[in-house]
C-alpha positions as CSV (number, residue, x, y, z in Angstrom):
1,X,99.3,49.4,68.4
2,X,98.2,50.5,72.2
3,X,101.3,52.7,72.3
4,X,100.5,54.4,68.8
5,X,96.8,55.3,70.2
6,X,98.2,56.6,74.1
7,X,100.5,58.3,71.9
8,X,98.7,60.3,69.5
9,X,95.7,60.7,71.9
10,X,98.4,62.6,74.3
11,X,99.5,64.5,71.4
12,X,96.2,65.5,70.5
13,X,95.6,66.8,74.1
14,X,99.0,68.7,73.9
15,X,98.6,70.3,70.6
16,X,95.4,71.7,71.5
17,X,96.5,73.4,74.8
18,X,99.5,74.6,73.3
19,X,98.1,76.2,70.4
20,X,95.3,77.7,72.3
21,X,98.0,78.9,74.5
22,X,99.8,80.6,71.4
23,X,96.8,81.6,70.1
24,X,96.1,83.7,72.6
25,X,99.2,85.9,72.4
26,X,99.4,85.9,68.5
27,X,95.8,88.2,69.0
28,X,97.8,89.9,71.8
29,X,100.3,91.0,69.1
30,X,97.7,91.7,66.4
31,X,98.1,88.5,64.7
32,X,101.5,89.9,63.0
33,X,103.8,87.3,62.3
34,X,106.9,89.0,62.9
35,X,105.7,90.6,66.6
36,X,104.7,87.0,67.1
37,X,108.5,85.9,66.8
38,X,109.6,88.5,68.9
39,X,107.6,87.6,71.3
40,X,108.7,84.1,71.1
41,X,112.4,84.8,71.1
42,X,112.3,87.5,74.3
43,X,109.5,85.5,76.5
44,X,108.5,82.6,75.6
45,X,110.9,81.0,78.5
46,X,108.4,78.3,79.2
47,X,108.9,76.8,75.4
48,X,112.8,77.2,76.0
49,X,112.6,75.4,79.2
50,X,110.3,72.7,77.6
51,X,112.4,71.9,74.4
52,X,115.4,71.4,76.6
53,X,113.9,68.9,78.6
54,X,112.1,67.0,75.7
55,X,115.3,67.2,73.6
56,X,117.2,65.7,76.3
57,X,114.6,63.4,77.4
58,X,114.8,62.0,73.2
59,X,118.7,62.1,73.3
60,X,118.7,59.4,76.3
61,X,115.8,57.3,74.6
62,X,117.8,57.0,72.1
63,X,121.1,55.6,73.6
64,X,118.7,52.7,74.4
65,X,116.5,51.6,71.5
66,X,114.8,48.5,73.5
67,X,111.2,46.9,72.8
68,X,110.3,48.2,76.0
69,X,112.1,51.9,75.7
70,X,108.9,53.4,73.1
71,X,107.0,52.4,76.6
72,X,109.3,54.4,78.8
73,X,109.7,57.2,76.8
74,X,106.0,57.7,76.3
75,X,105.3,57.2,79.8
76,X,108.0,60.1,80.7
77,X,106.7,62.3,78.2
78,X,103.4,61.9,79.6
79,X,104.4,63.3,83.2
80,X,106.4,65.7,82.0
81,X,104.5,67.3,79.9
82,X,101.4,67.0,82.0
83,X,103.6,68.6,84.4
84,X,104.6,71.6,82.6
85,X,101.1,72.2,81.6
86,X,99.6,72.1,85.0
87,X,102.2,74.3,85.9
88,X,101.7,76.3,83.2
89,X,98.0,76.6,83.5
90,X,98.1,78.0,87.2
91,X,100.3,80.9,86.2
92,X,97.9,81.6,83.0
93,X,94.4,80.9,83.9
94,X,94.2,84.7,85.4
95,X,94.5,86.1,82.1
96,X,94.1,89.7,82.1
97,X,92.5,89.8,78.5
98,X,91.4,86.5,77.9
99,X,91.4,84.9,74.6
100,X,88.6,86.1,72.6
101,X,87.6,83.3,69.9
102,X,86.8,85.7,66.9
103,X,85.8,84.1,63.7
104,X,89.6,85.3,62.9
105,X,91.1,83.5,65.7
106,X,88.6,80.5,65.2
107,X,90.3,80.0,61.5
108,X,94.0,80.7,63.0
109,X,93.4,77.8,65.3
110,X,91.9,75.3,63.3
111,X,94.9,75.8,60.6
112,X,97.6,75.5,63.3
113,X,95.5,72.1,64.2
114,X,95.9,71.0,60.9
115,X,99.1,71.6,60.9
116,X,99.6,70.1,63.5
117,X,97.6,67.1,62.2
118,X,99.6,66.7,58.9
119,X,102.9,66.3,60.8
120,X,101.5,63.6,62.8
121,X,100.2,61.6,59.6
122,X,103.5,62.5,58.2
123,X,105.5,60.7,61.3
124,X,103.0,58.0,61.2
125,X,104.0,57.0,57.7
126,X,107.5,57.9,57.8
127,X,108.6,56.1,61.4
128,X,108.3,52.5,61.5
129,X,108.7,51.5,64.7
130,X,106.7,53.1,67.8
131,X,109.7,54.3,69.3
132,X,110.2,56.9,66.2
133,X,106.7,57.4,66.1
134,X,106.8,59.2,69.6
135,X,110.2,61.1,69.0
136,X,108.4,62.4,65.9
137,X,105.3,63.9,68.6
138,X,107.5,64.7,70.7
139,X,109.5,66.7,68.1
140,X,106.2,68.7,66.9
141,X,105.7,69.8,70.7
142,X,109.2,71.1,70.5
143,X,108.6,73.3,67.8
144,X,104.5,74.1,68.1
145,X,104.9,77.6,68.7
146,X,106.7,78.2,65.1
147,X,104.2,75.8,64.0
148,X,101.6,79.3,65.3
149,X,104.1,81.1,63.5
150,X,103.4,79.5,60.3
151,X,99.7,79.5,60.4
152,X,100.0,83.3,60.8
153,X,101.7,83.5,57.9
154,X,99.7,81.3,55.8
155,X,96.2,82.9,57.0
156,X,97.5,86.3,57.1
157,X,97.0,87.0,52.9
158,X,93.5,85.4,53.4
159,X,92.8,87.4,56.9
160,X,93.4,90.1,54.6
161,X,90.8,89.4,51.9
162,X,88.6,88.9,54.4
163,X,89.0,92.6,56.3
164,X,89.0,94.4,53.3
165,X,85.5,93.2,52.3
166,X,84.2,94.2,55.5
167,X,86.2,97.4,55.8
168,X,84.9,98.2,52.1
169,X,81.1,98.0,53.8
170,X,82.2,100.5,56.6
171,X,83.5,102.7,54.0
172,X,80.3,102.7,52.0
173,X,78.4,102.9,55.0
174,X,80.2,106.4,56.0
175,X,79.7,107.9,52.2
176,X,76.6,107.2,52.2
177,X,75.4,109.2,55.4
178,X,76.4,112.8,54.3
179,X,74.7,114.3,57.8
180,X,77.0,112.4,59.4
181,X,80.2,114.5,61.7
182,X,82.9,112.5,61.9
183,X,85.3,113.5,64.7
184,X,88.6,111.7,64.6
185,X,90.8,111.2,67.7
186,X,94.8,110.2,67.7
187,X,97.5,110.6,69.7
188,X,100.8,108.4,71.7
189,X,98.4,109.0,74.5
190,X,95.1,110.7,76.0
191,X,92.8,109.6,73.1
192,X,90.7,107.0,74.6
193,X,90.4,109.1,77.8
194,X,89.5,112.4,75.2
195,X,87.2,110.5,72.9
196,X,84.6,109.2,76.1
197,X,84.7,112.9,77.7
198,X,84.3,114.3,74.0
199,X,81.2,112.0,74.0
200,X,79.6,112.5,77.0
201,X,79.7,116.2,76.9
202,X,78.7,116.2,72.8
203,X,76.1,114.4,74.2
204,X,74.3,116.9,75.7
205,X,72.9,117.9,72.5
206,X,73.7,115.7,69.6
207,X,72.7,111.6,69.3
208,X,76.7,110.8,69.5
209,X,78.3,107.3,69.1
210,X,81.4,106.5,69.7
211,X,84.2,103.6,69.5
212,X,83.7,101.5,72.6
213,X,87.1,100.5,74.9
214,X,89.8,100.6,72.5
215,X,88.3,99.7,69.0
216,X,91.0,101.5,67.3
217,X,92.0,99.3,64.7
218,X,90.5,98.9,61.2
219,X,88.8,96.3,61.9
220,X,87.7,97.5,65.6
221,X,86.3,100.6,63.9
222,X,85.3,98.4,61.1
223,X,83.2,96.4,63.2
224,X,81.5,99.1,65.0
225,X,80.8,101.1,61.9
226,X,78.7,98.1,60.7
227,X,77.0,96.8,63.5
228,X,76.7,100.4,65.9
229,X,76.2,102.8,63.5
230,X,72.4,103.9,63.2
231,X,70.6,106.4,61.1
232,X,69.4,108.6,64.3
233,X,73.5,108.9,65.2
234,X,74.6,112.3,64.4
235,X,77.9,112.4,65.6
236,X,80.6,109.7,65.4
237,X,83.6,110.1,67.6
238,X,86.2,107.4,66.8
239,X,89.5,106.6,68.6
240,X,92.2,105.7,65.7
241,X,95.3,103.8,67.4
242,X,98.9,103.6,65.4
243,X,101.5,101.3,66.1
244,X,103.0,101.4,62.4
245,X,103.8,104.1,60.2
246,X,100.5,104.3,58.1
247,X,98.0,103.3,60.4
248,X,96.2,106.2,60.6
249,X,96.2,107.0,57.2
250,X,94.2,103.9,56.7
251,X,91.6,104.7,59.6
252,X,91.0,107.9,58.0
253,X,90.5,106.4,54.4
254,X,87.9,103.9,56.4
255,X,85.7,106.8,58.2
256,X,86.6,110.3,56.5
257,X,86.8,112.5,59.8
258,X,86.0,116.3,59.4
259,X,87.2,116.8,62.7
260,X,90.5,115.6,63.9
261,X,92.0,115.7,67.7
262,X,95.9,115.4,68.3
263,X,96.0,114.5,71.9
264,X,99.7,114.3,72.2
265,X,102.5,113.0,70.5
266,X,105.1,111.1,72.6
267,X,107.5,108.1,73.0
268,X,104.3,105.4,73.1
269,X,105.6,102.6,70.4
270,X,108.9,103.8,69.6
271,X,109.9,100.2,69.3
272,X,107.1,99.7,66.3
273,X,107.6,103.2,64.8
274,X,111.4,103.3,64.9
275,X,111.3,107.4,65.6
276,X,109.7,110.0,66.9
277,X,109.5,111.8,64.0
278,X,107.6,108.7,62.3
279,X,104.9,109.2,65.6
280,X,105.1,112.8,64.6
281,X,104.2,111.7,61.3
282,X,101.9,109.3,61.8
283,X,99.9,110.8,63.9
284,X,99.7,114.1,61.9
285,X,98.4,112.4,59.0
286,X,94.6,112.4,61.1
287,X,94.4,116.4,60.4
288,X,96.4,115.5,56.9
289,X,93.4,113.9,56.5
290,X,90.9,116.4,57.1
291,X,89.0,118.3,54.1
292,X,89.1,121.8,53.3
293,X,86.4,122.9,55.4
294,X,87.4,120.7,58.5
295,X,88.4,121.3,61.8
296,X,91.2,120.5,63.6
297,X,92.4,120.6,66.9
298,X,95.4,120.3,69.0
299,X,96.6,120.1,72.7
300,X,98.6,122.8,73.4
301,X,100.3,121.8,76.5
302,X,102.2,118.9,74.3
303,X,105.2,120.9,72.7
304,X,105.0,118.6,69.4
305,X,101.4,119.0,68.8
306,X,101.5,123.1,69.6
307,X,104.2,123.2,66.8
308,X,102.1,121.5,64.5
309,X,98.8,123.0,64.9
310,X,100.9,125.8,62.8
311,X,101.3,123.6,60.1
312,X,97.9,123.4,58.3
313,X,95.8,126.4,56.4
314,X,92.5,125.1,58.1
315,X,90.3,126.1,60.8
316,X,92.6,125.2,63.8
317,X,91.8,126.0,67.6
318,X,94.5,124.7,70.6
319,X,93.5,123.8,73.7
320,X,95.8,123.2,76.8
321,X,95.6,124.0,80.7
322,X,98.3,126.9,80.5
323,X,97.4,130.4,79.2
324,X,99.9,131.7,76.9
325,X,99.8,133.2,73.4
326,X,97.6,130.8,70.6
327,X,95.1,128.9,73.3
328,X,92.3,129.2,72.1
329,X,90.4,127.0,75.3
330,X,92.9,126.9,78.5
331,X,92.0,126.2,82.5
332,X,92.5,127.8,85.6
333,X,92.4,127.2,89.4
334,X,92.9,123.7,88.7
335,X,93.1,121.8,91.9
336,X,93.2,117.7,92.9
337,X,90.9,116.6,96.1
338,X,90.2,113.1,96.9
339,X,86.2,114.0,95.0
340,X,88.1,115.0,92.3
341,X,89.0,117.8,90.1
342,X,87.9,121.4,90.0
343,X,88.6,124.1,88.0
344,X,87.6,127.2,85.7
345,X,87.6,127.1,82.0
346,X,88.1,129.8,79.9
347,X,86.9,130.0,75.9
348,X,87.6,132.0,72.7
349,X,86.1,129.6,70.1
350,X,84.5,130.6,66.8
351,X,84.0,134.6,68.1
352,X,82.3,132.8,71.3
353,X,84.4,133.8,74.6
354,X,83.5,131.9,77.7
355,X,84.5,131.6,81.3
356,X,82.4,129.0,83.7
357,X,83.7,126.7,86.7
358,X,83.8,122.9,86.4
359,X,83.9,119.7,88.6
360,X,84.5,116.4,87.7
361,X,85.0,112.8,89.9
362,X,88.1,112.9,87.6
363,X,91.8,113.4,88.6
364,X,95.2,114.7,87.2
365,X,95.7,117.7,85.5
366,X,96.4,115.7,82.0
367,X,92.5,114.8,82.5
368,X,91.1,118.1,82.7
369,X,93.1,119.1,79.4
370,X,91.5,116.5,78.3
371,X,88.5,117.3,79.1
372,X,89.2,121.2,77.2
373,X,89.3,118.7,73.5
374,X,85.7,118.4,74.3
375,X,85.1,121.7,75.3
376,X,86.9,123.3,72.5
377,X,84.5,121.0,70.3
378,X,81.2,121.6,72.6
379,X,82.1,125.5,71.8
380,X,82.4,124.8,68.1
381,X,79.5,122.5,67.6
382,X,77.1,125.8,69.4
383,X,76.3,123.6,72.9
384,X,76.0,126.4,75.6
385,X,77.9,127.1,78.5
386,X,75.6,124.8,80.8
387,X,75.2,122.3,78.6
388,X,78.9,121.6,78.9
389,X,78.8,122.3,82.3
390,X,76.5,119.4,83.5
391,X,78.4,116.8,80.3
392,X,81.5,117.9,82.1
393,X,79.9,116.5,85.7
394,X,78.6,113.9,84.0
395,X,81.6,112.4,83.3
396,X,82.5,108.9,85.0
397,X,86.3,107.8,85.5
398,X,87.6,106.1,81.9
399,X,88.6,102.4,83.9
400,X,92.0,101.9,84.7
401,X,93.2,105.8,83.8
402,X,93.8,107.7,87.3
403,X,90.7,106.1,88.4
404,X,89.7,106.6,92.1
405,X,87.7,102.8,93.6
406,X,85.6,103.5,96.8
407,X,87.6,100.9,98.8
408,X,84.3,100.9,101.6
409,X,88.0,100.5,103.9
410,X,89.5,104.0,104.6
411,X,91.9,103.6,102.0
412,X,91.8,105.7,98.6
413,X,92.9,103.5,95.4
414,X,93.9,104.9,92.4
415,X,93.6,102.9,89.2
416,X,96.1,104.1,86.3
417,X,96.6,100.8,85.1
418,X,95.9,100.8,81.1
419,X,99.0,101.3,79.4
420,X,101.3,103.7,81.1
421,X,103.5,106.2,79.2
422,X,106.7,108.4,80.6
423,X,103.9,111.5,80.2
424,X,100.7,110.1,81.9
425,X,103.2,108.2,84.7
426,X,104.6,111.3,85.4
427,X,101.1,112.8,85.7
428,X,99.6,110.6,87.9
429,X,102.8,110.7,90.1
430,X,102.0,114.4,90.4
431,X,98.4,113.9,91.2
432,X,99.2,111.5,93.8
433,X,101.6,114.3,95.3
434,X,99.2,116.8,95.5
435,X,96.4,114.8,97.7
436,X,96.4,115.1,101.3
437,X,96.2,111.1,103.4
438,X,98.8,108.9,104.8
439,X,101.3,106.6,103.0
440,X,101.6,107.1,99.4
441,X,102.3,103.8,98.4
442,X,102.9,102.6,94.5
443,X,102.6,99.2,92.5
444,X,103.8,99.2,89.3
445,X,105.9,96.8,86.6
446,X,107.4,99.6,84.7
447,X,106.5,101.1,81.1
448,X,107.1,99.0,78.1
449,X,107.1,99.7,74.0
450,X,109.8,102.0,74.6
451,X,112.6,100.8,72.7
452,X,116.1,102.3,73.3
453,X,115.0,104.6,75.7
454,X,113.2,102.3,78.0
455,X,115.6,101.6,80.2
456,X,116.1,105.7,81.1
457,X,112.7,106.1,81.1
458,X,111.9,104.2,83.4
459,X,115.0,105.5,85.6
460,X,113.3,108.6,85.5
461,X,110.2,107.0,86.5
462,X,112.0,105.9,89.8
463,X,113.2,109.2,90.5
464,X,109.5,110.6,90.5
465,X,108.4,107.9,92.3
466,X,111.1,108.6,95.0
467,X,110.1,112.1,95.6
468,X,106.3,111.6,96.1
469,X,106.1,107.7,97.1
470,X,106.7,106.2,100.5
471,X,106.8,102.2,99.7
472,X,107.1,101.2,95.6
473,X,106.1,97.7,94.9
474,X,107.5,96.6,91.8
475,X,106.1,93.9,89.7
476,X,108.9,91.5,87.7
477,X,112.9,91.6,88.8
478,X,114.3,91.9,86.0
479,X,111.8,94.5,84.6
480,X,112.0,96.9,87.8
481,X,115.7,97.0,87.3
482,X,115.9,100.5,85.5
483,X,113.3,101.7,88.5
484,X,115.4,100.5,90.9
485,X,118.6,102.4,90.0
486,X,116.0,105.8,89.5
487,X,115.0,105.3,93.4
488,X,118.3,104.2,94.1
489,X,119.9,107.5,92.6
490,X,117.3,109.5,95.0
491,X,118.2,108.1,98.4
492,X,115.2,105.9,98.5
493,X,115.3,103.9,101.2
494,X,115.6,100.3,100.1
495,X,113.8,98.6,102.7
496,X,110.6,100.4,101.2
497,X,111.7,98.5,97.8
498,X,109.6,95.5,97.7
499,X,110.2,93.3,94.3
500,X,107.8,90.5,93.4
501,X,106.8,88.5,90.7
502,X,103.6,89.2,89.9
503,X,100.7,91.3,90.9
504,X,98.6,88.6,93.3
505,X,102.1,88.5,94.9
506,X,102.3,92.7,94.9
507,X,98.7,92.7,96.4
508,X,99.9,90.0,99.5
509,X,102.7,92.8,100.0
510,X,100.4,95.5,99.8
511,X,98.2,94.2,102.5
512,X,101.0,94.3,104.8
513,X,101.8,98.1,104.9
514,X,98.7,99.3,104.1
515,X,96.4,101.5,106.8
516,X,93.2,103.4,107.1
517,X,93.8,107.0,105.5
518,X,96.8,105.5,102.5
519,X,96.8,106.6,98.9
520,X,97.5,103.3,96.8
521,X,98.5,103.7,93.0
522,X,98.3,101.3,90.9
523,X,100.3,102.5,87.6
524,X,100.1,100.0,84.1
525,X,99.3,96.3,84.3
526,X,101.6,94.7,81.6
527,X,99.7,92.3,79.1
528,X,100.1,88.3,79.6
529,X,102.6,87.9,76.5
530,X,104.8,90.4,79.0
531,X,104.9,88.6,81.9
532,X,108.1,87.6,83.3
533,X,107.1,84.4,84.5
């Protein structure tokens, strides 16, 4: 009997480390079963590892079937396992986005638990002899991460009940406030960095919410709709994301936008969308969308989006950093200092023409187009030329996009860590080229979501970094490949190639090189479910 209890009070400690474990990167994925089992199958290499061992470990046991062998075995599977979950832990417990225990994730977990549970109650009373018993735990370890895989399924048509109430609230919530201006934001890239200068500038004038971080699911927007929103808002600018063909369809069915911003249309999720012209699509649907009477407008400096503001027969205005025929907001004299950004906008919006200079603690050129959305919007909404003046130096570095950290050392960092793209790398690459310091020195894992044309994307990326960079510190060997052969293709030299395997290991190797008057940029921090370790 002592060996039953050890036993299943083991399991019980496994199971629930485990399953917090997968829990954590099902609501990386979105909770979507099939993401999940991709995940599983291209880096889960932990599991792999594990289920060797505890298969083997069972096969020997087996050869054996002595009184005392249920004792051995449970004794082995107790160090090993406690083993790989120390292990484990130390390369986890920095989690960049920890697990967030929702009420969704709260109901996820307690059903993979009782999964969990029914499996043991089902060995208990099949097995009868302790031996079996502990083959049988040992055996739901194995296989604990489909048993996430299940629960996803099995909660996901209740999950979905459950969000549809709630987004049904939102919706009524939005009819009901007819003085409301609804500004909708979408795009492979740009919007969150759009929507918060769209805001602060709008803000000027108007009582403007918007959706915090990157709530720019239904339920993020959901969420905000029905706890945020207040009577005294006038203005809601919200941030719709897309991985799937359709998603923004169904954000705009949540919060009926009378003003929609295409930021850019790009490569971003290629491997969820399956083409560009589904992104094209998808994203298009926002000023689809739009009633008769709305707005819509488009960055001009993104050939897909310039082509498409010619699409709809509604009040359209483009806005983009080059002059050239059908801009209706463009910039001038734009220049990158270590402060930030200057540079002078000039406006033709609604019969009002304008021409002021800005400054902003921003950098890159991408940020002061988008910066012009806002303007072009200001213009249209009747704020004056001051008034978008002082929103404009109001505006504070989005985190983690191109933003510069006082160091208090002599050395300027540049944070562009959030979810790099072949446009905004390339971007930041040329705003690092353009300031004046020492080394230019980069740390970076690559871009992901790319399907098919990852890998040259990312060749490409090596070439850019080759011509501006003078050390590139790559995070994950087998991810950095593609960057590798880019840098390699340009002459780089490869002693200034430094490989490691994660970023606490890329900061160690920074430290090394790195002297008063060095530019340091840091581009995309890959999720945990990508890690290579």
């Amino acid at each position: 009997m002592l060996v039953y209890v050890l036993a299943i009070i083991f399991f019980a400690f496994v199971s629930v480390y485990y399953n917090r474990f997968y829990l954590h990167m099902a609501q990386l994925v979105g909770y979507k079963p099939n993401e999940f089992l991709n995940w599983l199958n291209k880096y889960d290499r932990d599991n792999f590892k594990r289920n060797f061992i505890f298969l083997f470990l069972l096969f020997i046991s087996n050869l054996f079937p002595k009184d005392y062998t249920s004792y051995a075995l449970l004794i082995l599977w107790i160090a090993l396992a406690s083993i790989n979950i120390y292990t484990h832990y130390n390369r986890r417990k920095k989690a960049k986005k920890p697990l967030n225990f929702t009420y969704r994730a709260k109901r996820l977990f307690g059903c993979a638990l009782f999964l969990n549970l029914l499996l043991v109650i089902i060995s208990y009373a099949l097995f009868k002899s302790p031996l079996a018993f502990i083959n049988g735990l040992i055996l739901i370890q194995v296989f604990i991460s489909y048993l996430m895989l299940i629960s996803l399924k099995i909660m996901l048509p209740i999950e979905k009940k459950i969000q549809q109430g709630f987004i049904n609230e939102a919706r009524e919530i939005i009819k009901r406030r007819k003085d409301l201006l609804v500004i909708g934001i979408t795009g492979s890239y740009g919007k969150t960095s759009t929507k918060y200068f769209i805001k602060t500038i709008l803000s000027e004038k108007y009582n403007t919410l918007m959706t915090p971080e990157s709530y720019n699911t239904p339920m993020g927007i959901t969420k905000v709709v029905r706890e945020q929103l207040r009577d005294e808002h006038e203005i809601f600018v919200c941030e719709m994301g897309a991985r799937y063909v359709g998603d923004i369809k169904e954000l705009c069915d949540i919060v009926y936008p009378k003003m929609g911003v295409l930021t850019a249309v790009g490569l971003q999720h290629l491997e969820t969308m399956g083409s560009q012209e589904n992104i094209k699509k998808t994203k298009y649907a926002l000023i689809e969308s739009l009633p008769d009477d709305g707005v819509a407008f488009f960055n001009g400096d993104n050939d897909i989006c310039f082509e498409l503001s010619k699409r709809r027969n509604i009040e359209t205005y483009v806005y983009g950093t080059n002059k050239k025929e059908g801009i209706n907001v463009y910039a001038t004299d734009i220049k990158n200092t270590r402060e930030g950004l200057k540079f002078t906008v000039h406006g033709d919006v609604d019969g009002k023409i304008v021409q002021f200079e800005c400054r902003t603690k921003l950098l890159g050129k991408h940020n002061v187009n988008n910066i012009l959305a806002g303007v072009a919007i200001a213009l249209k909404l009747g704020l004056s030329e001051e008034e978008i003046k002082r929103g404009i130096e109001k505006i504070e570095p989005v985190p983690h996009r191109l933003q510069i950290l006082d160091t208090n050392n002599g050395v300027t960092v540049i944070d562009d860590a959030f979810n790099s793209n072949p446009e905004g790398s390339a971007l930041a690459i040329e705003a690092l080229s353009e300031m004046d310091g020492g080394k230019k020195i980069i740390v970076t894992p690559g871009m992901i979501e790319l399907g098919e044309v990852e890998y040259e994307e990312n060749k490409k990326f090596g070439q850019r970094i080759a011509k501006t960079c003078d050390y590139a510190i790559l995070v994950g060997r087998k991810r950095s490949i593609p960057i590798v052969d880019g840098l390699k293709e340009e002459n780089f030299p490869e002693d200034r190639i430094i490989i490691v395997n994660s970023l606490d290991e890329a900061t160690k190797e920074l430290s090394k090189i790195v002297v008063v008057g060095d530019i340091v940029l840091f581009e995309n921090d890959l999720p945990d479910n990508y890690n290579e370790n």
